[in-house]
BAFI-3210 file (N, C-alpha, C; in Angstrom, 3 decimals, decimal comma, padded with zeros to 6 digits):
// residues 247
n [1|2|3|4|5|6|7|8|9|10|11|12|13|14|15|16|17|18|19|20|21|22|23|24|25|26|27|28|29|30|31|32|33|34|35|36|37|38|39|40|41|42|43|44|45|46|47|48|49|50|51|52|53|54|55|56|57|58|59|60|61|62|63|64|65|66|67|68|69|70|71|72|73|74|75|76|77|78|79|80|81|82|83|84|85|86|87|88|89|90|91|92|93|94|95|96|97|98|99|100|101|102|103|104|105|106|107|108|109|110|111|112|113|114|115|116|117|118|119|120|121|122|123|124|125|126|127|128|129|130|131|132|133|134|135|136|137|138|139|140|141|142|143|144|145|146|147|148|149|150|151|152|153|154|155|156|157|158|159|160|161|162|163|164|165|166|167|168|169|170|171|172|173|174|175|176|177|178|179|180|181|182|183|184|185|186|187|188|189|190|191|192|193|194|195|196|197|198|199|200|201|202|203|204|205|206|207|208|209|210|211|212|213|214|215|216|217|218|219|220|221|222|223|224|225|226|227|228|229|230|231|232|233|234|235|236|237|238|239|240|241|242|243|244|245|246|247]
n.u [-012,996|-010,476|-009,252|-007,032|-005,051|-003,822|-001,269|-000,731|001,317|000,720|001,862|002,626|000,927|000,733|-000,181|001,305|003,905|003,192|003,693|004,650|003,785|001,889|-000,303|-001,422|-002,360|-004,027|-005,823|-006,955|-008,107|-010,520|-011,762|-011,169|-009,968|-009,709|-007,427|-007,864|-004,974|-004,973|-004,566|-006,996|-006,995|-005,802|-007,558|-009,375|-008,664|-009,336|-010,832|-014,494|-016,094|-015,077|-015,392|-015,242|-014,177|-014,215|-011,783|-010,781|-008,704|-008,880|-007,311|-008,596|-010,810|-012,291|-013,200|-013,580|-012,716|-009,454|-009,254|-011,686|-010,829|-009,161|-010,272|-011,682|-010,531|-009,547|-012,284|-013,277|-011,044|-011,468|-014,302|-013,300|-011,862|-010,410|-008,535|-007,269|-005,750|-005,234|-002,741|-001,789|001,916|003,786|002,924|004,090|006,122|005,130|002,514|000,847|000,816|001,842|000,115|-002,112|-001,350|-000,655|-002,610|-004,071|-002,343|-003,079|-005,839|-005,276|-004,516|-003,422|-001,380|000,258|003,128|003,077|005,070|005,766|006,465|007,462|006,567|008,260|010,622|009,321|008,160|010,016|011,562|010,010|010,064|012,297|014,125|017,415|017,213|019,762|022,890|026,490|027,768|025,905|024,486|024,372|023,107|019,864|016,779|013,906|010,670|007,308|004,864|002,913|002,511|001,240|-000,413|-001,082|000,353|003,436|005,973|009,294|012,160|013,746|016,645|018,245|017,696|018,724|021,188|024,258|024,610|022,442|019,500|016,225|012,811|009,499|006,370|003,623|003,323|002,471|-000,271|000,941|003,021|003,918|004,816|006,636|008,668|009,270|010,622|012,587|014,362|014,789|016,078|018,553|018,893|019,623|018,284|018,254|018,113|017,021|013,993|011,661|008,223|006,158|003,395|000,570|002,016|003,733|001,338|-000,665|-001,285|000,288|002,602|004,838|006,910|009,363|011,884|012,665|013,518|012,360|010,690|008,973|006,284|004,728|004,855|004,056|001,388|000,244|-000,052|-001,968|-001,549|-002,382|-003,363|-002,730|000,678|004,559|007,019|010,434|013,762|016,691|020,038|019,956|017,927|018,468|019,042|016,950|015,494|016,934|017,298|014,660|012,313|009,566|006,720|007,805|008,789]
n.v [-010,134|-010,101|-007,774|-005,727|-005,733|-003,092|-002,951|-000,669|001,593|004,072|005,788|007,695|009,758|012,300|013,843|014,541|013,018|010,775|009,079|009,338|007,609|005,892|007,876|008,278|005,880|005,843|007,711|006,770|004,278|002,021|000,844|000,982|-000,067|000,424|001,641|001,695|003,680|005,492|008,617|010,765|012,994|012,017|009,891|011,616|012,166|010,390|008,987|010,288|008,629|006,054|003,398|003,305|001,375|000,604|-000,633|-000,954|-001,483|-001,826|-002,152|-005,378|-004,683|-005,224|-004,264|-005,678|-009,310|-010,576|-012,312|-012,348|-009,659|-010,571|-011,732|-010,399|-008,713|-010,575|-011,309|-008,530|-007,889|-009,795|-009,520|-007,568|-005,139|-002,096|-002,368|-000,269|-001,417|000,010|001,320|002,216|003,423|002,010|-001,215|-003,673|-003,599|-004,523|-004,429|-006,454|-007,226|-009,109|-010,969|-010,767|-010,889|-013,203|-014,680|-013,520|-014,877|-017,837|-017,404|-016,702|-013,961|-010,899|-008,625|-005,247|-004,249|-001,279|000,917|002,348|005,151|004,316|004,479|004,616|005,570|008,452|009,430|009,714|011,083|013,792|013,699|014,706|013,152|011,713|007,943|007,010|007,229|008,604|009,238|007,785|005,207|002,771|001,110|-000,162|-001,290|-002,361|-002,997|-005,210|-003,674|-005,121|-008,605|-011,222|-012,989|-011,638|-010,814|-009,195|-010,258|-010,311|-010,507|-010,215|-009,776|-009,377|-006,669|-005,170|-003,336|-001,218|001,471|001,185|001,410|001,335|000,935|000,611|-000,339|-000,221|000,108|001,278|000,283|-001,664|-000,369|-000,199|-002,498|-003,209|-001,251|-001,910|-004,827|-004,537|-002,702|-004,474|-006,775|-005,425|-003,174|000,380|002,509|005,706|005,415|007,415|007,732|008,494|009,415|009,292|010,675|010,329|011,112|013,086|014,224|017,026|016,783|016,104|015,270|015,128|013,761|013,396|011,148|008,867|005,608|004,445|006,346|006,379|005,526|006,716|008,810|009,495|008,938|010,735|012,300|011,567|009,960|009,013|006,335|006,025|005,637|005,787|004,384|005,498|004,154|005,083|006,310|008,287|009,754|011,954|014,097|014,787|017,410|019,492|019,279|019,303|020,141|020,212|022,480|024,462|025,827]
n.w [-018,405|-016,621|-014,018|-012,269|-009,021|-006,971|-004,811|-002,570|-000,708|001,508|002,882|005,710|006,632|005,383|002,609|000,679|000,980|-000,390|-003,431|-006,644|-008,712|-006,678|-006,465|-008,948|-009,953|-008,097|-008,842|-011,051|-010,073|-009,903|-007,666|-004,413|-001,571|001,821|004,566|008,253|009,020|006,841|006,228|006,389|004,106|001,962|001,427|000,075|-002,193|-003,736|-006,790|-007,314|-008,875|-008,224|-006,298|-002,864|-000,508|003,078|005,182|007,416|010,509|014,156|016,960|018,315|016,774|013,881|010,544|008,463|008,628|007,793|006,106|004,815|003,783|001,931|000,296|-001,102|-002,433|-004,881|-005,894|-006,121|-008,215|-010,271|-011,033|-013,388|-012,734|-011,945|-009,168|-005,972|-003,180|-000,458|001,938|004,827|005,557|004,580|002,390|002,806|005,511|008,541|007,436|006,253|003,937|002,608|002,958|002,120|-001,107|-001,061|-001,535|-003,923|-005,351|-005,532|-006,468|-009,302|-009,871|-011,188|-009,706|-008,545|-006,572|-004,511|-003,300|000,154|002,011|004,541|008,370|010,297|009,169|008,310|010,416|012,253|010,861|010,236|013,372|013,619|014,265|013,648|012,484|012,240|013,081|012,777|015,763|016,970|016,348|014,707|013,716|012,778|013,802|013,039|015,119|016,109|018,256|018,567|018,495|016,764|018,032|020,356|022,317|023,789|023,547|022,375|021,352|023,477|024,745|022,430|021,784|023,391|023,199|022,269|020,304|018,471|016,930|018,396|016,578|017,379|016,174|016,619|019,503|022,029|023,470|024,801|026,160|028,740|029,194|027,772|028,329|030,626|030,156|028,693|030,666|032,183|031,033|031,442|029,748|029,846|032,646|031,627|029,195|025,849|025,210|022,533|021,388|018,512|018,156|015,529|013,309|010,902|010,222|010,742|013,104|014,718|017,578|019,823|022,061|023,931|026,473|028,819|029,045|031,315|032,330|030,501|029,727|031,731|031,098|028,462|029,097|031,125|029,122|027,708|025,270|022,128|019,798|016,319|017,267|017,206|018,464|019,327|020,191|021,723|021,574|019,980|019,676|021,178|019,759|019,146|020,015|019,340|016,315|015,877|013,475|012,075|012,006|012,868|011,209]
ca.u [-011,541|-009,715|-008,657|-005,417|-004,978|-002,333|-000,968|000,023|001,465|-000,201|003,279|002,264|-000,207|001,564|-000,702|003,025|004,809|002,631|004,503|003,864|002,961|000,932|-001,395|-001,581|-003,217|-005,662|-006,686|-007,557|-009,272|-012,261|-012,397|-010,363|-010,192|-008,529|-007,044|-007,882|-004,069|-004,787|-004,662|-008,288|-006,305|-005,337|-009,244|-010,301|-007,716|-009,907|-012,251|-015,658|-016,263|-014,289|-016,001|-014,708|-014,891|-013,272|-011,523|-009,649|-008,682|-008,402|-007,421|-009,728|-011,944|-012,124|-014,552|-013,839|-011,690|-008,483|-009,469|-012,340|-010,850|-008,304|-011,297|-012,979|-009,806|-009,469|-013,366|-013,389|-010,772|-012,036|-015,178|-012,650|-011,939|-009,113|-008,607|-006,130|-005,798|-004,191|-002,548|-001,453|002,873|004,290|002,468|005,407|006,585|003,812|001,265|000,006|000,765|002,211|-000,855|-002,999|-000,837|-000,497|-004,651|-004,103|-001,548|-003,794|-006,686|-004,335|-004,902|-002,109|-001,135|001,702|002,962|003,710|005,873|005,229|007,133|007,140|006,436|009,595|011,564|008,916|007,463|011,750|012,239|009,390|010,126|013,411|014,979|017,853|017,389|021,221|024,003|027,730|028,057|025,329|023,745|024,843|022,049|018,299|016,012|012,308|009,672|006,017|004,777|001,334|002,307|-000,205|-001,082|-001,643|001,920|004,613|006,423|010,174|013,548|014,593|018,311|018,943|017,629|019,545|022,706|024,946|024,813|021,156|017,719|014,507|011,754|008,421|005,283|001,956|003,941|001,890|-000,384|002,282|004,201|004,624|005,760|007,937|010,110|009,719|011,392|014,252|015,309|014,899|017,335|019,560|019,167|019,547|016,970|018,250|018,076|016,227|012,751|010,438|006,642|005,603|001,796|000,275|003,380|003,830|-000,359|-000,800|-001,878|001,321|003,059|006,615|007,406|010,534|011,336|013,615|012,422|012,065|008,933|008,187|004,948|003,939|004,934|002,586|-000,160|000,200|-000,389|-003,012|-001,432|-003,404|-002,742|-000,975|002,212|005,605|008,265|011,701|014,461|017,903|020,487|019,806|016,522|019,093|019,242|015,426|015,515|017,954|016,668|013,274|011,402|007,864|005,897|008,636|009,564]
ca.v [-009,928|-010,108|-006,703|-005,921|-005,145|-002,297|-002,727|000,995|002,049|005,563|006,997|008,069|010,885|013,744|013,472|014,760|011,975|009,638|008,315|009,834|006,299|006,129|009,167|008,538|004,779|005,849|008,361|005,890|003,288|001,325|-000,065|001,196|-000,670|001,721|001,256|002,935|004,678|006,340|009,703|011,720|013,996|010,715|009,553|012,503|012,336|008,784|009,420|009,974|007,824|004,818|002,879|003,179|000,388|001,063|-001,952|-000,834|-002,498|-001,052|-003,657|-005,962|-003,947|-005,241|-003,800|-007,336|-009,839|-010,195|-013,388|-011,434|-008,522|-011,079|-012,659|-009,529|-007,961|-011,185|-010,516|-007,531|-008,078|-010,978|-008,495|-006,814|-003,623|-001,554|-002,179|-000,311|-001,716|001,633|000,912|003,285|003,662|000,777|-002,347|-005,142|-003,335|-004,836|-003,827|-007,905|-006,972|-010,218|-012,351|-010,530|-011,292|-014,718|-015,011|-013,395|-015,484|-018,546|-016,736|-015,970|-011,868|-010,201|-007,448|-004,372|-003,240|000,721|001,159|003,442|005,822|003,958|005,119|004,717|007,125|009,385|009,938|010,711|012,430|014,490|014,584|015,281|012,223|010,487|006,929|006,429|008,408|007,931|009,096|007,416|004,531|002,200|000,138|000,346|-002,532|-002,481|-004,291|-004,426|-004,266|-006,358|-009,307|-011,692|-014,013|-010,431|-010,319|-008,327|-010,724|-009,730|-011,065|-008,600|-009,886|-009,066|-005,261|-004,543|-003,671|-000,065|001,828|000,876|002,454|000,546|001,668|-000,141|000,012|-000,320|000,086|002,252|-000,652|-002,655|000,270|-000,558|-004,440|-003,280|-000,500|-002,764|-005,944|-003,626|-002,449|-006,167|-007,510|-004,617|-001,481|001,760|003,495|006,529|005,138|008,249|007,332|009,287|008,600|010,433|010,295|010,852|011,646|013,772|014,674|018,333|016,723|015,215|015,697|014,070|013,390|012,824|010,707|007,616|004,209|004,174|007,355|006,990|004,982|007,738|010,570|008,748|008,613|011,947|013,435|010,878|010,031|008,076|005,784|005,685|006,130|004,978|003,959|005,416|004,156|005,051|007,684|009,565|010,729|013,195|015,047|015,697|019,262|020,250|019,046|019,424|021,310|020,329|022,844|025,552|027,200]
ca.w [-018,376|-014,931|-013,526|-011,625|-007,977|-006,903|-003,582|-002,259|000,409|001,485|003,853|007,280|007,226|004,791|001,303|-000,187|000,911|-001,654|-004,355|-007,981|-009,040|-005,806|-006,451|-010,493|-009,773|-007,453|-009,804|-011,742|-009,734|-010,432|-006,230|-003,250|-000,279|002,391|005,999|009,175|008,972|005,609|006,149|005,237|002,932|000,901|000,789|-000,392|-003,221|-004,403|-007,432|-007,002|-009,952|-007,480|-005,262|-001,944|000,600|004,184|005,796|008,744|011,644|015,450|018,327|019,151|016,270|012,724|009,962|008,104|009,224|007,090|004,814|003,763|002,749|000,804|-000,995|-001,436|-003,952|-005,806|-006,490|-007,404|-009,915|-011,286|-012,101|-014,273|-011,979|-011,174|-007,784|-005,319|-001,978|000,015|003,174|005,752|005,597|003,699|002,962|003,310|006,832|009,038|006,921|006,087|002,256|002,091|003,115|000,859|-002,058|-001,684|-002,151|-005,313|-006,492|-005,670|-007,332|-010,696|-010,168|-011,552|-009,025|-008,383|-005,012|-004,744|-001,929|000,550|003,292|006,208|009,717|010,705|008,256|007,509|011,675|012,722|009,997|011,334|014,720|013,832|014,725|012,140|012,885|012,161|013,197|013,039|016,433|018,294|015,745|013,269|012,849|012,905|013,985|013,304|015,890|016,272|019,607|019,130|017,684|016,414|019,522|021,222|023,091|023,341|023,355|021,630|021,867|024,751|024,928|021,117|021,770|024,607|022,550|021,824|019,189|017,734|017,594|018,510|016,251|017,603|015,612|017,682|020,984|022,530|024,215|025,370|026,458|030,147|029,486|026,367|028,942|032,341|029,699|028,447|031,853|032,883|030,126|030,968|029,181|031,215|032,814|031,213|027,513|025,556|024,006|021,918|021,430|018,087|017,927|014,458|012,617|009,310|010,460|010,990|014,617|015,487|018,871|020,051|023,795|024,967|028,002|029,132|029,333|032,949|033,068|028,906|030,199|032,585|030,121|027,732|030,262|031,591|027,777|026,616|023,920|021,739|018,787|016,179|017,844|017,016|019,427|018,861|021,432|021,390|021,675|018,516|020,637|022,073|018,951|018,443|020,384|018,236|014,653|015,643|012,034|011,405|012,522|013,262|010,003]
c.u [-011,116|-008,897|-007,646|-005,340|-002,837|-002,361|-000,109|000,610|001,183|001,525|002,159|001,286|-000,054|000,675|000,861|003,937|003,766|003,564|004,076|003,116|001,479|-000,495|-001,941|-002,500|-004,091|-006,434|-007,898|-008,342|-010,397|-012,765|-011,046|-011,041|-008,911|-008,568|-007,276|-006,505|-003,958|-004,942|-005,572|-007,558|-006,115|-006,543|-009,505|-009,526|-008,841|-011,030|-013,500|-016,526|-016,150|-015,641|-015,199|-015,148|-013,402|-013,249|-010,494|-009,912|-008,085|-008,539|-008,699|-010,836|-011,957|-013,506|-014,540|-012,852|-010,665|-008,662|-010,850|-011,761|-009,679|-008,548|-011,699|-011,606|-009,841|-010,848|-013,662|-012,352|-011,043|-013,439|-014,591|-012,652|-010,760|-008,905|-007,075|-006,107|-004,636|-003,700|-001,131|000,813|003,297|004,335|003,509|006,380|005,324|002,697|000,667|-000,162|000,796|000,754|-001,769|-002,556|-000,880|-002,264|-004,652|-003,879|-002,659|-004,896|-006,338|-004,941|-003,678|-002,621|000,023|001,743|003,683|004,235|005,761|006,360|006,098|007,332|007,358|010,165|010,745|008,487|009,062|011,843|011,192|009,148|011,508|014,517|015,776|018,257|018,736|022,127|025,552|028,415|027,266|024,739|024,199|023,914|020,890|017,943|014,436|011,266|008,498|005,832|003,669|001,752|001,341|-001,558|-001,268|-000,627|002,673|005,656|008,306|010,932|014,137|016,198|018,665|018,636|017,777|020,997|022,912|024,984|023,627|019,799|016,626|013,798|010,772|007,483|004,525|002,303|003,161|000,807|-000,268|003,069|004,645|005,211|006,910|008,829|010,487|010,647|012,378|014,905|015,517|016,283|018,379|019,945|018,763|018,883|017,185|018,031|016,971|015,060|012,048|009,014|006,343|004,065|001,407|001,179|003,524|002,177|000,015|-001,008|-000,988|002,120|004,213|006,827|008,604|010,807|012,778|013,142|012,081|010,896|008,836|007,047|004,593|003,857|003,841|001,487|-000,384|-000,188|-001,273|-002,459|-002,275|-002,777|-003,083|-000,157|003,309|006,588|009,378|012,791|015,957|018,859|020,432|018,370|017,141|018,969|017,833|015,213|016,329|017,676|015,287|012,966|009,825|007,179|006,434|009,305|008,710]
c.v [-009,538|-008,384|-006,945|-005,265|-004,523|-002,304|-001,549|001,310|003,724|006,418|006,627|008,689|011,713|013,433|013,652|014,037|010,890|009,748|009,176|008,586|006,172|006,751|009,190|007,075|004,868|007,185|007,940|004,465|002,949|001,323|000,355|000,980|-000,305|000,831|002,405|004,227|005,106|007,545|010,497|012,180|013,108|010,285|010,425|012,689|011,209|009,590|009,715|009,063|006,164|004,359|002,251|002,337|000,388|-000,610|-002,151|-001,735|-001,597|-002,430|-003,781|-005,865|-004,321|-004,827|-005,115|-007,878|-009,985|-011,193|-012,675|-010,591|-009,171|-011,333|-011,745|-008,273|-009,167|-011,059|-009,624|-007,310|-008,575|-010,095|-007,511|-005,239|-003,831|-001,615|-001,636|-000,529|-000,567|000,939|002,120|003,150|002,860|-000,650|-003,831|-004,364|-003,370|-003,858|-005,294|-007,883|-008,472|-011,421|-012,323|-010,854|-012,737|-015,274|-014,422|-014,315|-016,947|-018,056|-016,880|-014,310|-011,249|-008,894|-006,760|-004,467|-002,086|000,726|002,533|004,314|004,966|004,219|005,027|005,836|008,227|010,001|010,132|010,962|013,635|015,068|015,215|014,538|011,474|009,013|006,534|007,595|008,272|007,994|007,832|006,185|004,570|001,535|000,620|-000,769|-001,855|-003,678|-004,215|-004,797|-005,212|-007,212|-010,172|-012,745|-012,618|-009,902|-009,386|-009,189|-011,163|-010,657|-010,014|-008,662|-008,779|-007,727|-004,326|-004,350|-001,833|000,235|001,384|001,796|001,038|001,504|000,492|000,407|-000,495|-000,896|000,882|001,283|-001,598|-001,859|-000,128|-002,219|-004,345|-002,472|-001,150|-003,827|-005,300|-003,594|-003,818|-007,025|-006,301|-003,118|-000,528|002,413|004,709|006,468|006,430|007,207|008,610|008,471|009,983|010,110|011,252|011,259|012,019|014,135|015,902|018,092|016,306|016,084|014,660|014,213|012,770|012,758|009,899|006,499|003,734|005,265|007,465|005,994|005,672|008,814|010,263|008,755|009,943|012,483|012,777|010,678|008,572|007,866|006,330|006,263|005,381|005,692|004,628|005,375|004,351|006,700|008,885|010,045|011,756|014,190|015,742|017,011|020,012|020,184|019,266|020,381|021,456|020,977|024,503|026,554|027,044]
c.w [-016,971|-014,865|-012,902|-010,276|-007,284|-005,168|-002,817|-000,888|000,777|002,411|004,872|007,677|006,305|002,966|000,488|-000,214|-000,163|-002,886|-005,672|-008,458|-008,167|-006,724|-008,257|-010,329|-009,122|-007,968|-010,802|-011,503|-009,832|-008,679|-005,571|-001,886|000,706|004,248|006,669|009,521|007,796|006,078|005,646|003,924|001,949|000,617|000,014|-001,459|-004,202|-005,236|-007,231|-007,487|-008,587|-006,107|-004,046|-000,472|001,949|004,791|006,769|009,858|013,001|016,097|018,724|018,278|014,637|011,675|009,146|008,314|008,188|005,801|004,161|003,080|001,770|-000,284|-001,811|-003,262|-004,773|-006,697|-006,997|-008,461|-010,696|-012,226|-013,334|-013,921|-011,921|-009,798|-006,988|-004,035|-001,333|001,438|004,007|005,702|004,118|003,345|003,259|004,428|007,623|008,705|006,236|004,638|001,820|001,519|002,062|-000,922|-002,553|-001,410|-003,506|-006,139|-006,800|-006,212|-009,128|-010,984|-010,314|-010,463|-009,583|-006,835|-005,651|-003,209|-001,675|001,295|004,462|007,166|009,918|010,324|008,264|009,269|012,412|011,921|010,319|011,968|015,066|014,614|013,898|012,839|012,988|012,263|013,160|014,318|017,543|017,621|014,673|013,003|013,655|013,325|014,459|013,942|015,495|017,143|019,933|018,471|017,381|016,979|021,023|021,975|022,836|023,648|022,945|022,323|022,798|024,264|023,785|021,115|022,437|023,771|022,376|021,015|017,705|017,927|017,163|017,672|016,415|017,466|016,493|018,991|021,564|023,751|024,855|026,108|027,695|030,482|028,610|027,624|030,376|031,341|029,534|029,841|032,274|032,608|030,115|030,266|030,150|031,195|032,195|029,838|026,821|024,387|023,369|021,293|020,029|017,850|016,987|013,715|011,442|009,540|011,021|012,730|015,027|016,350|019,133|021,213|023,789|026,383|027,641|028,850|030,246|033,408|031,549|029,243|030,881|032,115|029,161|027,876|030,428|029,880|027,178|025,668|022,998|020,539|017,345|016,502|017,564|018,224|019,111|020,053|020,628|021,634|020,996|019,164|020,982|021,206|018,789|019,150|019,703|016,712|014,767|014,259|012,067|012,209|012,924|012,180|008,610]
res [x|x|x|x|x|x|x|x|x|x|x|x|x|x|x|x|x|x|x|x|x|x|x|x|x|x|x|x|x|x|x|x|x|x|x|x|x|x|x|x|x|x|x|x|x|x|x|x|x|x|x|x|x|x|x|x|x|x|x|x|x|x|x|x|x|x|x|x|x|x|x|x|x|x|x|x|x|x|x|x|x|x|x|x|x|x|x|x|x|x|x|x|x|x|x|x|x|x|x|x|x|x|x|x|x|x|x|x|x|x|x|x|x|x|x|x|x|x|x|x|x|x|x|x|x|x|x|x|x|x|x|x|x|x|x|x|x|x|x|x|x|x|x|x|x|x|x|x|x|x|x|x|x|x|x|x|x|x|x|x|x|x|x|x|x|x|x|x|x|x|x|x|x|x|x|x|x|x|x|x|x|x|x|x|x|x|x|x|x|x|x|x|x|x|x|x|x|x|x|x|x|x|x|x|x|x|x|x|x|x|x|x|x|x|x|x|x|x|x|x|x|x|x|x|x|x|x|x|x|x|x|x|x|x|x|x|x|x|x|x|x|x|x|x|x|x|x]
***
């Protein structure tokens, strides 16, 4: 009898941001196949009963390449397992939920997705940044900075605009071609950025800068990945809303 694979999204880092659904299905897992941005605290939530198979990915660094680990849930459902595939924020916001799905469907594996907190909302809310403001931001726009031919690539023009916030996922190794293209196409060296590294993680740290020295502020603090991008004027507010960590 064919098992069912649950596609989860884990949040950011914060075991508390998990979902009730979330945290009640991987209670109950037969097979969890986890990402390098799961959060320990969230592993160590996984049965002991469960058989846990790690399948993260660091640039350049894969523990299996991505059509394996597509093959490898339709397999183990087909053995008639619970399987939850966990994935670090929210897997349909570049988290490759999609691709893995459509190997199911060709398979015939009945799945779920569990939607997650995604880096975005959950790493400014955080650092104390509200992506949208009525003074300073009406709209949001989510990037990623590696895309999948290795570039950074982006529509510059279209994210040179007033009254928006950049949030760019796995900007952090791109950073000095993502803030030299902005100023290029126009946006002002003063534009406020923030870099939160590790975000909703007991280890997380927030830099604020411009986009003309947020590649040297970056450098100067090591900051190391995962980091999310946040550009825009609502950066101004994070000394003032700052919380996590302060009360």
């Amino acid at each position: 009898m064919t098992g069912k694979v649950y596609l989860i999204g884990a949040g950011p880092g914060d075991p508390e941001l998990l979902t009730l659904k979330a945290y009640r299905l991987l209670k109950q897992a037969d097979v969890v196949l986890y990402d390098r941005l799961v959060g320990q605290e969230i592993i160590e939530l996984i049965p002991e009963t469960a058989e846990k198979m790690y399948v993260g990915k660091a640039k350049s660094l894969h523990s299996l390449p991505q059509e394996d680990i597509n093959s490898l849930l339709a397999e183990k459902a087909q053995q008639g397992h619970q399987v939850v595939r966990l994935k670090g924020g929210d897997p349909f916001i570049f988290g490759r939920g999609g691709e893995e799905l459509e190997e199911l469907i060709e398979e015939g594996v009945p799945f779920e997705v569990v939607p997650g907190v995604t880096a975005a909302a959950g790493c400014a809310a955080y650092a104390g940044i509200p992506l949208t403001h009525r003074d300073y931001a009406q709209s949001v726009r989510f990037l990623t900075g590696h895309l999948k031919d290795g570039t950074t690539d982006l529509p510059w023009e279209e994210l040179v605009h007033p009254a928006q916030t950049l949030v760019i996922y796995m900007g952090l190794t791109g950073l000095q071609d993502i803030s030299q293209s902005l100023l290029k196409f126009g946006m002002s060296a003063t534009m406020p950025v923030a870099v939160v590294e590790k975000g909703t993680s007991k280890s997380q740290r927030v830099f604020t800068s411009t986009i003309s020295e947020v590649y040297q502020v970056a450098t100067d603090n090591e900051v190391k990945s995962p980091a999310l991008l946040i550009i825009g004027e609502v950066v101004t507010l994070q000394d003032k809303l700052a919380w996590y960590g302060k009360y």
